[in-house]
C-alpha positions as CSV (number, residue, x, y, z in Angstrom):
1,X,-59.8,46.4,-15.1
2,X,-58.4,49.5,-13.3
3,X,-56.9,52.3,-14.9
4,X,-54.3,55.3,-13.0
5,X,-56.2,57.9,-14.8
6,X,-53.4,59.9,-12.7
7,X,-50.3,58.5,-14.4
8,X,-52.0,58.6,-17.8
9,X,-52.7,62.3,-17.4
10,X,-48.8,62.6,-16.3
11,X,-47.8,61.0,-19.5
12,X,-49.9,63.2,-21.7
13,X,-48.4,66.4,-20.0
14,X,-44.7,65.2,-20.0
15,X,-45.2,64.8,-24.1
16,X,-47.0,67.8,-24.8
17,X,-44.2,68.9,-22.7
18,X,-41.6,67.2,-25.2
19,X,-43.2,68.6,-28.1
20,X,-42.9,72.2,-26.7
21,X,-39.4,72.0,-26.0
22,X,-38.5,70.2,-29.1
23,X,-40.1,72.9,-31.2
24,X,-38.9,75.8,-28.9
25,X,-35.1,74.1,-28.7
26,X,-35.0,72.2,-31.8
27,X,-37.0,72.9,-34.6
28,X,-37.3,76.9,-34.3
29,X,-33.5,77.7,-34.6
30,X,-33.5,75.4,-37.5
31,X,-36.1,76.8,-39.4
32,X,-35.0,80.1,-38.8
33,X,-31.7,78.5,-40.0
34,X,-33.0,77.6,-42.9
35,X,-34.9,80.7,-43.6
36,X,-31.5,82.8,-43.3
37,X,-29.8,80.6,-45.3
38,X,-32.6,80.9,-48.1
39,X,-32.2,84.7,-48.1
40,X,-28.1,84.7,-48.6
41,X,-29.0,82.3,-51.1
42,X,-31.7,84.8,-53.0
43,X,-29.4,87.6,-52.0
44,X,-26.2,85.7,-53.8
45,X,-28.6,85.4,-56.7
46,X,-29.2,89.0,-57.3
47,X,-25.6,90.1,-56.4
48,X,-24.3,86.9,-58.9
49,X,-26.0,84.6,-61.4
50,X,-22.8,82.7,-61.7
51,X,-23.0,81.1,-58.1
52,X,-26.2,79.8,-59.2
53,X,-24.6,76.1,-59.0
54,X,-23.2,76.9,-55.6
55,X,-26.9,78.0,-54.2
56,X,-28.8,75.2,-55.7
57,X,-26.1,72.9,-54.3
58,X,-27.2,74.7,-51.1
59,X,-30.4,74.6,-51.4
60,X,-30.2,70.9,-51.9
61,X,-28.3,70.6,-48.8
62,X,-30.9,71.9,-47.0
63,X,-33.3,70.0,-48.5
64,X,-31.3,66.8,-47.3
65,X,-31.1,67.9,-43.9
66,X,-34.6,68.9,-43.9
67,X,-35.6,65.2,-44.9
68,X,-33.3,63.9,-42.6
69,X,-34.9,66.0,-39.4
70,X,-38.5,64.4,-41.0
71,X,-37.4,61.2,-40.5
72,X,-35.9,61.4,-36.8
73,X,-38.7,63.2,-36.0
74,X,-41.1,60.5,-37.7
75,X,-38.3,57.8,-34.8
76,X,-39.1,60.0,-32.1
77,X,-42.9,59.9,-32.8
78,X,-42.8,56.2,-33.1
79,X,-40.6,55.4,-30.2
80,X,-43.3,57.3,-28.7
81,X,-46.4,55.3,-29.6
82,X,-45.1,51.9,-28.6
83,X,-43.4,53.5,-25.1
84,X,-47.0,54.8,-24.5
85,X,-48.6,51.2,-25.8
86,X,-46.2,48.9,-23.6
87,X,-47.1,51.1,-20.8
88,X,-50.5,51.0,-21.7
89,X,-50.3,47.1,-22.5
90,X,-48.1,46.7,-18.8
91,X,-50.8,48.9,-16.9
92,X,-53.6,46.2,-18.0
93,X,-51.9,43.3,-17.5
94,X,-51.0,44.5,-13.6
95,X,-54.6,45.2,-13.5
96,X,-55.7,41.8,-14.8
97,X,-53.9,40.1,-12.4
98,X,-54.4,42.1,-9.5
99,X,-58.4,41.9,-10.3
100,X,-57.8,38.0,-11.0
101,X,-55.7,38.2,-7.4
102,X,-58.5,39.3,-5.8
103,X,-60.9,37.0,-7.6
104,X,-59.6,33.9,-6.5
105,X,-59.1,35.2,-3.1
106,X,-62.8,36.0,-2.3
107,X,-63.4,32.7,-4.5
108,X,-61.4,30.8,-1.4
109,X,-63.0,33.0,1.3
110,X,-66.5,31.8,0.3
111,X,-65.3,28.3,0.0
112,X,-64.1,28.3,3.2
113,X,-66.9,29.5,4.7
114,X,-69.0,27.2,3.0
115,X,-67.3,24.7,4.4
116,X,-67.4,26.0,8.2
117,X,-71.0,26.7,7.9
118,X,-71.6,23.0,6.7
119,X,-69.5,21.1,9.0
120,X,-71.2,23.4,11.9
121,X,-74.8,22.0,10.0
122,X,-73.2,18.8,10.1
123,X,-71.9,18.9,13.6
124,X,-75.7,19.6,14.8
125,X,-77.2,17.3,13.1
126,X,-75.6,14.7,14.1
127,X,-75.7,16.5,17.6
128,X,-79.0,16.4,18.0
129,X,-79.6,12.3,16.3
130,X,-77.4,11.1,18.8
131,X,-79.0,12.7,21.8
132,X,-82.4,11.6,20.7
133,X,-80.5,8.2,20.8
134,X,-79.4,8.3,23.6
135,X,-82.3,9.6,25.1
136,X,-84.6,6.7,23.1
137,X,-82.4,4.1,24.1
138,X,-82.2,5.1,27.8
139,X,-85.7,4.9,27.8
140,X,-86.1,1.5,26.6
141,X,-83.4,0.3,28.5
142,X,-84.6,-2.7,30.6
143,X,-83.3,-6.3,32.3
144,X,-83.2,-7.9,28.7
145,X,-81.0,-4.7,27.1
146,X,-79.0,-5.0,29.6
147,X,-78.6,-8.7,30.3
148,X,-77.6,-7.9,25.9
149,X,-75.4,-5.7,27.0
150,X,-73.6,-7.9,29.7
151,X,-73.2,-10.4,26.9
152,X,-71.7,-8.4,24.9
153,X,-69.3,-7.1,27.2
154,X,-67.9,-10.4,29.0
155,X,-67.9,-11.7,25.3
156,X,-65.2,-8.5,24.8
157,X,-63.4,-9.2,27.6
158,X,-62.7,-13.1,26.8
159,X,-61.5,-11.4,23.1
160,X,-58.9,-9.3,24.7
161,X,-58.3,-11.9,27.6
162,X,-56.9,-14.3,24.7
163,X,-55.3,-11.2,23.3
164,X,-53.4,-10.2,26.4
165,X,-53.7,-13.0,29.3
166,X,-51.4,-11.2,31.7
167,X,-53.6,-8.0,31.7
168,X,-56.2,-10.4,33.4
169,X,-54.2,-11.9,36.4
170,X,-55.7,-10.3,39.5
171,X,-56.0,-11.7,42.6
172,X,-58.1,-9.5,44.6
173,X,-61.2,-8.5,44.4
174,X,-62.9,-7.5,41.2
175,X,-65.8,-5.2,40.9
176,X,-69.1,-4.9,38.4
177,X,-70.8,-1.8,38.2
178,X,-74.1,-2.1,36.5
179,X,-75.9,0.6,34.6
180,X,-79.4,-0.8,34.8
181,X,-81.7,-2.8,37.0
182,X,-80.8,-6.9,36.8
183,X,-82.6,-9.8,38.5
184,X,-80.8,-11.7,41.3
185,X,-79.8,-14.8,38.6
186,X,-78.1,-12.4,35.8
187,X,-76.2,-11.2,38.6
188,X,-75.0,-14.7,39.7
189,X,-74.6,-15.9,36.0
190,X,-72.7,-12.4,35.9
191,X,-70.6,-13.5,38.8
192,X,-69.7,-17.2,37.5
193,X,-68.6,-15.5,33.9
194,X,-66.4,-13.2,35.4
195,X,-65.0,-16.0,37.7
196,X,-64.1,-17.6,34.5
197,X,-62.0,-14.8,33.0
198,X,-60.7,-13.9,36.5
199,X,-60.2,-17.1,37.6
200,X,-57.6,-16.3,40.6
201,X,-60.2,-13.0,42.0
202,X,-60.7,-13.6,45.7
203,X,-64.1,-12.0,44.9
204,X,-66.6,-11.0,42.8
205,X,-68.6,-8.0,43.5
206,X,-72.0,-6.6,41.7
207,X,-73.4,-3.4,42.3
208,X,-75.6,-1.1,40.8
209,X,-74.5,2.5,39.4
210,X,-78.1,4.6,38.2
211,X,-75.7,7.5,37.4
212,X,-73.6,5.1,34.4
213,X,-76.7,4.7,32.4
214,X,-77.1,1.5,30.3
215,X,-73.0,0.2,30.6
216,X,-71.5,-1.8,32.8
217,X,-67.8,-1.7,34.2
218,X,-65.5,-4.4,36.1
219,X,-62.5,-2.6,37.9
220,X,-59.8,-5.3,38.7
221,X,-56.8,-3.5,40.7
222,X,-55.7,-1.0,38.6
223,X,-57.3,-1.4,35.6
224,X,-60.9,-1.4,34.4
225,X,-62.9,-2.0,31.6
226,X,-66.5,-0.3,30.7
227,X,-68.7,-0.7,28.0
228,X,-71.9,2.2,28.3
229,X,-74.4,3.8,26.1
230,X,-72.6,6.5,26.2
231,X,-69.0,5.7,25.4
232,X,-70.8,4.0,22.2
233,X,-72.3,7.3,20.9
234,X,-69.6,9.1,22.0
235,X,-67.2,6.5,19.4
236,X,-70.0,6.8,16.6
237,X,-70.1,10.4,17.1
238,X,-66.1,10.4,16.5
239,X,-66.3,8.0,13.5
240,X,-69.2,10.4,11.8
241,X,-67.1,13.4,11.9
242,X,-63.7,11.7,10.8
243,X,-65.4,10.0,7.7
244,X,-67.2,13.3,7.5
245,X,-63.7,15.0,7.3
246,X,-62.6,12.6,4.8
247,X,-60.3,10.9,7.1
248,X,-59.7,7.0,6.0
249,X,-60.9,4.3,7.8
250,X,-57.4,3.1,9.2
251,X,-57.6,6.8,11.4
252,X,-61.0,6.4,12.7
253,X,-60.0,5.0,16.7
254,X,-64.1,4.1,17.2
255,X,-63.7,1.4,20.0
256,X,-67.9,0.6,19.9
257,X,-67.9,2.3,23.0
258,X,-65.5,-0.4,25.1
259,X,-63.2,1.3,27.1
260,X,-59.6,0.0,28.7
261,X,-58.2,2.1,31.6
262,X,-54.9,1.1,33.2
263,X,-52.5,2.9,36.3
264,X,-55.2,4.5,38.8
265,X,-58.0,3.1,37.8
266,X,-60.9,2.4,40.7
């Protein structure tokens, strides 16, 4: 809680302040007043005993007015007291919140950065699994991983050839690039496969790409499709961070690492 020691020192001087001048202004004259008044009174005593009535009349006058200057001043005191307690009551309550203001912001400034700091932990760690995937699995990579692969690929393209039959109507030559090293015979098998999805291709032509990595990719025209180790990771790595994020599963585009290209393509 924070207190304006500066404003409650003004308020103390402006009502000692008050009280001077009300006792200066006010009450002064009005006990002299009085005092005067008291002396005619003893002096109309002396001079006549039968004004007695009259004086105490008077007297009781005084008396009345007297009271009636208690009680006002009695108001004034009060109204005092609870101007100085709703201030005081006001002051805290500004402080309160301001403090509780304050509170809650830092509160969200350390929960954000909570959550940056995490999300950079998070973002390394699954950094540094995925390269020493991709690093294990390059490694490994031989004829029967990526005769696996070429399954799997073809087996893609005869999914999305029943899914979209135009996209597949080329009649020109059609090109596999392969990642890895294959034998002579996956190569042919490749060849008779992809006759089968492009059935109208003048050509089919295999060749070998050491810079792809384990993938392969068949370039038809203007459009090509690729499957490789890394496009995979690179999905898996996507689909990590959105389900990290708390995304739903309907926003995660992971493709398993098959890729379509169309206009340019080559």
């Amino acid at each position: 809680m924070l207190i304006d020691w500066f404003t409650v020192g003004a308020q103390i001087i402006n009502f000692l302040i008050l009280i001077w001048l009300l006792k200066r202004l006010l009450y002064g004259p009005i006990l002299r007043a009085m005092h005067e008044r008291e002396e005619r009174v003893r002096s109309r005593l002396e001079d006549a005993r039968n004004t007695r009535r009259e004086a105490e009349e008077e007297l009781q006058r005084l008396q009345s007015e007297r009271q009636e200057l208690e009680r006002a001043r009695e108001e004034h005191m009060a109204q005092a007291r609870r101007e100085i307690k709703e201030w005081k009551d006001e002051a805290m309550d500004k402080a309160h919140a301001e403090v509780e203001e304050k509170r809650a912001s830092w509160q969200q400034a350390v929960r954000q950065e909570r959550e940056r700091e995490l999300e950079k932990m998070r973002k390394r760690i699954v950094g540094q699994v995925l390269t020493v995937s991709r690093r294990a699995l390059a490694d490994l990579a031989d004829e029967s991983l990526e005769r696996k692969a070429a399954d799997k690929f073809l087996s893609e393209l005869r999914r999305r050839k029943a899914e979209d039959g135009d996209g597949f109507v080329h009649a020109g030559a059609v090109t596999l690039r392969i990642g890895g090293q294959v034998s002579e015979e996956t190569g042919q098998r490749l060849r008779r496969e992809l006759h089968e999805v492009f059935p109208e291709a003048r050509n089919i032509e295999v060749s070998r790409d050491t810079d792809m990595g384990l993938g392969l990719t068949v370039v038809a025209g203007d459009r090509k499709w690729d499957w490789t180790l890394h496009g995979y990771l690179r999905d898996l790595e996507q689909e990590i961070f959105a389900v990290g994020a708390g995304e739903t599963d309907n926003k995660v585009n992971s493709g398993g690492g098959f890729q379509t290209e169309a206009g340019g393509a080559g």
